[in-house]
N, C-alpha and C positions, 0 to 999 in steps of 0.2 A: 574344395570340399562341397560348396554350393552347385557346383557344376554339376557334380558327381554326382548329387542328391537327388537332383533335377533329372538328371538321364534316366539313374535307376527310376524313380516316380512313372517317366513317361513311356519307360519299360514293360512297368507294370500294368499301367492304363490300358496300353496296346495290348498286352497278352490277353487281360481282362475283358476287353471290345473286341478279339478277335473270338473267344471261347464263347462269349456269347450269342454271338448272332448264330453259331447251331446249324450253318450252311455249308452244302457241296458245293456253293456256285462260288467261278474264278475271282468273278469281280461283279461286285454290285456297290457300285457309291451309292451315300447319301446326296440327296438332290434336296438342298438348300432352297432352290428358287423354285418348286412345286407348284402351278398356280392352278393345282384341279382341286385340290382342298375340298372336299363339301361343307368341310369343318373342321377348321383348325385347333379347337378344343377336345374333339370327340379320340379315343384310346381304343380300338378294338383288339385289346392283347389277346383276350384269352381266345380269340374265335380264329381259327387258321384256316382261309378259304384254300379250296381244291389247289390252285394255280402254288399255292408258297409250297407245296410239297413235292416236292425235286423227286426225293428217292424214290415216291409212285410212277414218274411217269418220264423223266427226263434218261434211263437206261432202254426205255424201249423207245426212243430216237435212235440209239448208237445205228449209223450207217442205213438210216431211212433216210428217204426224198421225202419233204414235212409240209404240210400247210397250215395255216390256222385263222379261224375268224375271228377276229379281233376287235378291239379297238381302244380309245383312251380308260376305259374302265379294268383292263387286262392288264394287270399290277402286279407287283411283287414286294415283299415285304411292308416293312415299314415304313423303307426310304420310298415307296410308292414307283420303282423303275419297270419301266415296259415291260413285259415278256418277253418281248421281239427282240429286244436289244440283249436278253437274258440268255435267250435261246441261240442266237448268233454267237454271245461272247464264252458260251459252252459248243461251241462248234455243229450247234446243229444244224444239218443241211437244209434251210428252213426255203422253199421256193416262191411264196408269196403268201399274199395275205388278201382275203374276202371281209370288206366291209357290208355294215347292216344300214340302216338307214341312221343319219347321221354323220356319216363317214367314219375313216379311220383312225381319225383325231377327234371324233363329235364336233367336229365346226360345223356340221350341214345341218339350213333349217329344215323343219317338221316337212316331212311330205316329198321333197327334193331330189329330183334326180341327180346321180352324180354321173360321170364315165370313170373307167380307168383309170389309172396313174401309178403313179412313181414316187414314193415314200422317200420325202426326202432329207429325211435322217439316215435314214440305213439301207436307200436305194432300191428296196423290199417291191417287185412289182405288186401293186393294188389293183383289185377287181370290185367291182359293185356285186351283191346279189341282194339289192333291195330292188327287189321288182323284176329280176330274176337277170340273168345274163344268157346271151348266146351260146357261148365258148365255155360255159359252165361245165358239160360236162367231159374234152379236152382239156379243161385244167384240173380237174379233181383223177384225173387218169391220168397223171403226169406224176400224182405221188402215192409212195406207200400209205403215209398215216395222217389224219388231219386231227388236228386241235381246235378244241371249240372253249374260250374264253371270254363269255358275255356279261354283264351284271343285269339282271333283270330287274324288276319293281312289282310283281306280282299281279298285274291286270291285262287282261285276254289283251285290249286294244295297245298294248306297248309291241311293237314289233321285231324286238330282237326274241320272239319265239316265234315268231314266225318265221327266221333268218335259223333258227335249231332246223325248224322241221324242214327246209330246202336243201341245210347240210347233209342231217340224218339220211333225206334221200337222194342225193350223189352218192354217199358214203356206202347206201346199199344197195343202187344200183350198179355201182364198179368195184363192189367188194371190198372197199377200203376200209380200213379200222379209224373210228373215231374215240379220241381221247377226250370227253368233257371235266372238266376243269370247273367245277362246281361252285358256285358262293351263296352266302344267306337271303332269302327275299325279305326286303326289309318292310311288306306287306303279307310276310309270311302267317300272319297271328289270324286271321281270316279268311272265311269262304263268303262268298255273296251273290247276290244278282241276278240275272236271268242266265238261262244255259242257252249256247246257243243251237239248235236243232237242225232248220233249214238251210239249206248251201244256197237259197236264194241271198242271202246275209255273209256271204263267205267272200272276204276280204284280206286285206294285209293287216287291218285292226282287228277281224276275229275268225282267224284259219282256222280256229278248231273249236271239237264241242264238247268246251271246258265252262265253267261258270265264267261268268265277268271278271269276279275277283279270285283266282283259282287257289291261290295257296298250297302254289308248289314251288321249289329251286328247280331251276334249268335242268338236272339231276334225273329229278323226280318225273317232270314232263316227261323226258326223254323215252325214260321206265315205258310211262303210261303209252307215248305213242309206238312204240315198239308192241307193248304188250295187248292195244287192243289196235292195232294191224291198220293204223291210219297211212302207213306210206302206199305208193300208189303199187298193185297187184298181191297186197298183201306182204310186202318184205318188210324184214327189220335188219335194222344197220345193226353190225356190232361194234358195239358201245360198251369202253368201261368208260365208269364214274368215279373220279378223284372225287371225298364224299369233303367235307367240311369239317372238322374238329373243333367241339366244346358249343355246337350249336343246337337248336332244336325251336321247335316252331311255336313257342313262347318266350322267347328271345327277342328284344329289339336288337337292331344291328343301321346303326349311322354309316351310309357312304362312304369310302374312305375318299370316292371319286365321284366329280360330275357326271349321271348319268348321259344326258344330254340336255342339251341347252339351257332348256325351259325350268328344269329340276336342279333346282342351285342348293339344297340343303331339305335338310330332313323334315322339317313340315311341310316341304312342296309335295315330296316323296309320297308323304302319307294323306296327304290331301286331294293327291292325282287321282284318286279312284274314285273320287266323290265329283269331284270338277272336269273330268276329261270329257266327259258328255255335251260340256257347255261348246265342244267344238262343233256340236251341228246347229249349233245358234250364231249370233251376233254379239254375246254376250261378251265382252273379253274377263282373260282369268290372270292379264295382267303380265301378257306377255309384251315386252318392249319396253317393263320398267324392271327395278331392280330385286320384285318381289313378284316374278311367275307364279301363278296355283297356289295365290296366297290374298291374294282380293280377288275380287269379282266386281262388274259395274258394266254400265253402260250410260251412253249420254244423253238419260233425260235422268231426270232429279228424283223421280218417282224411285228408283232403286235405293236409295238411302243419303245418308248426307258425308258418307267419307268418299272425298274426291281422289282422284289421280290423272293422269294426261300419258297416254304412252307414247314412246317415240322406236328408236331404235337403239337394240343393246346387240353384244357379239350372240350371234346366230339365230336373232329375232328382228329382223329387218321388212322381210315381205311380205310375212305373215299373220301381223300385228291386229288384230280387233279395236276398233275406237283411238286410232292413230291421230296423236297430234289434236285429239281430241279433248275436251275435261271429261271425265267417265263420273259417275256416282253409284256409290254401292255400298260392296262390304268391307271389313279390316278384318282379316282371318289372320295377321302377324303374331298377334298375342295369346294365340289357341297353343295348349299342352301336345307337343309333337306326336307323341308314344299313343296318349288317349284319343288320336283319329282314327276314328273306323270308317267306312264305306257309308256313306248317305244320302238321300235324296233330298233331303230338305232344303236344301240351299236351291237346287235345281225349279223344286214346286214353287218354290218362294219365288222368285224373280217368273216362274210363269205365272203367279197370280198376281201380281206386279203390274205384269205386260199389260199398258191400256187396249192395245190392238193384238187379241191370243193367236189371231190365224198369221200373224209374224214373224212368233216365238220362234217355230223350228225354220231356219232358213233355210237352213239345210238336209230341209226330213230323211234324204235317201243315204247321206255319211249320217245323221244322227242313228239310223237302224242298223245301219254294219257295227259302229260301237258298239248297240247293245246287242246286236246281235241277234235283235227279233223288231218287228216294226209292235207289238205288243205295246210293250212300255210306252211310247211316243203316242197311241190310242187311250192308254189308260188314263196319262196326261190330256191330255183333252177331254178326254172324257170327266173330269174333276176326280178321280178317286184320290184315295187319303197314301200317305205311304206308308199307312200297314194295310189299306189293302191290294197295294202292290207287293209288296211283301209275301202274302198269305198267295199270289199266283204263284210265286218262285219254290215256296217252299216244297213238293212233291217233287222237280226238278233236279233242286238241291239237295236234298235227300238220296233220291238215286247217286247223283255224282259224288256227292260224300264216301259214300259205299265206293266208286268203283274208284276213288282217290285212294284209299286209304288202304289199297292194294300195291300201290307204286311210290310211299314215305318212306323213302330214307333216314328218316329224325323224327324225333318225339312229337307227338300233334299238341297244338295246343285243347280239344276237346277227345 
């Protein structure tokens, strides 16, 4: 009778756990050992990014040649399984796969070339197009339809939109349809910064001339560069957008995955837009300890009295600022995740700090592709306040709000 009890009970479970997951797909386990977590407390039920919706986009594969640019943030469901491996175990004839900067797994440090390779999970050939490839446009003329599956963070100098706009034109250069596969920008609650104008300033950190902090999904760019005719002769890819569900641009939305290295959880996330700048300084932001874009310091003592010492952590080994050094500075760990917004203060601070100003930018000519004007880096020096750096952006930003808010897919937050 206990036997019997027992069956029936795990009967029920199973029919219950199969009704519920609400998928076409053959097989998707749960993956127990996940170690991309950005946060293992955080629940994004109600928000369903482009990629978990099958019935949009996985019947216009049937008996396509497929590509897609991928990499460790290109998920599916809950149990957080690849696409790749999704996309194989529904039979799609999937031909390779285009990495961004980072790699295809995010193990590659910031800046890093990679070559080729060979995915070696699923055999899947791998190509770079971080920094563009040779044979780029021979592979993208080898299939019918490409998939673009990124997670972005919302700031010009992040370069997986910069890895959109090199797809977008293959795709309309060789007539191939692109499938984007849409997610929430978890910086999407914001516009900011300077816009960038000049193609003197035109880099892998700011290929286009969006604001700093642009406040769009991958979606939304796409719209905008199609629609005001940024590929090169004027073409636009065609692009549908798997759009997002139950999201909108007053939403916070936690990682389900490490975007790359440096960005290990949701206050580095939101903290990136305010500290990425400090990469044309000496300043470290706290890379090669276990708290990235989360302090700040450098090693003299004049920066503050909370210490640290970086060394090396996985994909922060070469690129480390004040290595193996004591740093002094700030403890940004204790800050409200959700209530970061974009700011300069922390930037002025440490340069009025600096005993020696003419120092400060080590690196002035990467400090001006970030922003994307050498502007900013003069006004700093020049002592002004940050509102009245501010009060330069705003006619800028006003313009771009307007031609933004032609290509939103989701509710704005203003």
């Amino acid at each position: 009778m206990i036997k019997d009890a027992l069956l029936k009970l795990t009967f029920i479970i199973s029919v219950v756990a199969f009704i519920s997951c609400g998928s076409s797909l053959k097989s998707v386990q749960v993956n127990e050992k996940n170690n991309n977590n950005i946060s293992s407390d955080v629940v994004n039920d109600v928000i369903v990014p482009g990629a978990d919706q099958f019935n949009l986009y996985l019947p216009q594969l049937k008996g396509k040649k497929v590509g897609i640019m991928g990499n460790q943030t290109s998920i599916v469901g809950a149990d957080k399984k690849h696409l790749v491996d999704v996309l194989i175990e529904n039979n799609v004839d999937l031909k390779f796969a285009f990495a961004p900067e980072h790699g295809f797994r995010g193990n590659v440090e910031r800046g890093e070339k990679f070559g080729n390779d060979i995915d070696q999970k699923t055999g899947l050939p791998l190509f770079t197009l971080y920094g563009g490839n040779k044979k780029q446009d021979s592979i993208v003329n080898s299939i019918d339809v490409m998939i673009f599956d990124l997670q972005d963070v919302g700031a010009r100098f992040y370069t997986y939109i910069t890895s959109l706009h090199r797809v977008m034109e293959l795709c309309a250069k060789h007539n191939k349809k692109l499938i984007i596969l849409d997610r929430p920008n978890p910086n999407g609650d914001q516009v900011d910064g300077p816009v960038r104008h000049d193609d003197k300033f035109k880099s892998d950190v700011s290929w286009h001339k969006i604001a700093m902090i642009h406040g769009l999904t991958i979606g939304e760019l796409a719209q905008m560069i199609n629609g005001e005719h940024w590929l090169e002769n004027g073409r636009q890819a065609d692009i549908q957008i798997v759009k997002i569900k139950n999201w909108d641009h007053n939403k916070m939305y936690d990682l389900p995955v490490v975007p790359s290295p440096s960005l290990p959880n949701h206050l580095s996330v939101r903290l990136y837009l305010s500290l990425c700048l400090f990469e044309g300084t000496d300043i470290s932001v706290g890379r090669g300890t276990d708290w990235p874009f989360q302090v700040l310091g450098y090693t003299n003592p004049v920066y503050g009295s909370f210490t640290f010492t970086p060394g090396e952590r996985h994909g922060m080994t070469k690129h480390v600022e004040g290595k193996g050094t004591k740093n002094y500075g700030v403890d940004l760990r204790g800050l409200n995740a959700d209530s970061q917004k974009f700011t300069l203060k922390y930037l002025l601070d440490f340069y009025q700090k600096t005993p020696d100003k003419s120092t400060f930018f080590a690196r002035p000519e990467f400090f001006d592709k970030l922003a994307g004007t050498d502007q900013l880096r003069k006004q700093i020096l020049a002592g002004e306040s940050e509102a009245q750096i501010r009060a330069s952006w705003e006619a800028d930003l006003k313009v771009y709000k307007q031609m933004r808010k032609k290509y939103l897919l989701y509710t704005d937050f203003e």
